[in-house]
N, C-alpha and C positions, 0 to 999 in steps of 0.2 A: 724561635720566638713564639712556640705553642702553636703556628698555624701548620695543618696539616698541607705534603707534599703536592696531594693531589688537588687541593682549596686554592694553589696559591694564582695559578692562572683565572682562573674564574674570577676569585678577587680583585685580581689585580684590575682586569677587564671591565668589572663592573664598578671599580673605585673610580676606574673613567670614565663611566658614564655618569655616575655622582656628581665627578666634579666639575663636568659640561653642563649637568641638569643645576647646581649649585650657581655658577657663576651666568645662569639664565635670569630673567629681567623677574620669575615667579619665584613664591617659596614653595621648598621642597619637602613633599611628601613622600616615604619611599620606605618599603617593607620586604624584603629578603631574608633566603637562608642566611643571609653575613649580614647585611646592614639594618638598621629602621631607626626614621628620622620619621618625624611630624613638624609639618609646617616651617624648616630651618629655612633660614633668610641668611647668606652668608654676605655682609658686608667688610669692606669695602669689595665689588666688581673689578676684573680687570677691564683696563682701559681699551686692550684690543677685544674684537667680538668674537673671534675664535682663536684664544691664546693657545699656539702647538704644548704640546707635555711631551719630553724627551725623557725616556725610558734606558736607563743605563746598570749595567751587569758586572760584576767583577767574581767570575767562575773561577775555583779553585784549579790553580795547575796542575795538581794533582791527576784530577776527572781529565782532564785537557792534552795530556803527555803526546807529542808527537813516535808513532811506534815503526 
């Protein structure tokens, strides 16, 4: 998807911190190598104050092969 191999952890890492700083009670400011937002207000809030984010993989068998 264009993002480089070695980007993708970082990103990934820091989309979560986005999206805790997003669903926080302020609007978000936010300037990085990957992201920049000014002043986004992401409505509607979830209704829990710290909604878990479940992180799921589906690694090719290939890479995988029991030897």
């Amino acid at each position: 998807m264009g993002v480089k191999s070695r980007e993708r952890v970082a990103r990934l890492e820091e989309g979560i911190q986005l999206l805790r700083a997003f669903w926080g009670p302020d609007p978000v400011t936010w300037e990085s190598a990957f992201y920049r937002f000014d002043a986004v207000n992401v409505l509607p809030k979830p209704v829990q104050e710290r909604l878990p984010i479940a992180i799921a993989a589906n690694p090719s068998p290939i890479l995988h092969r029991a030897v």
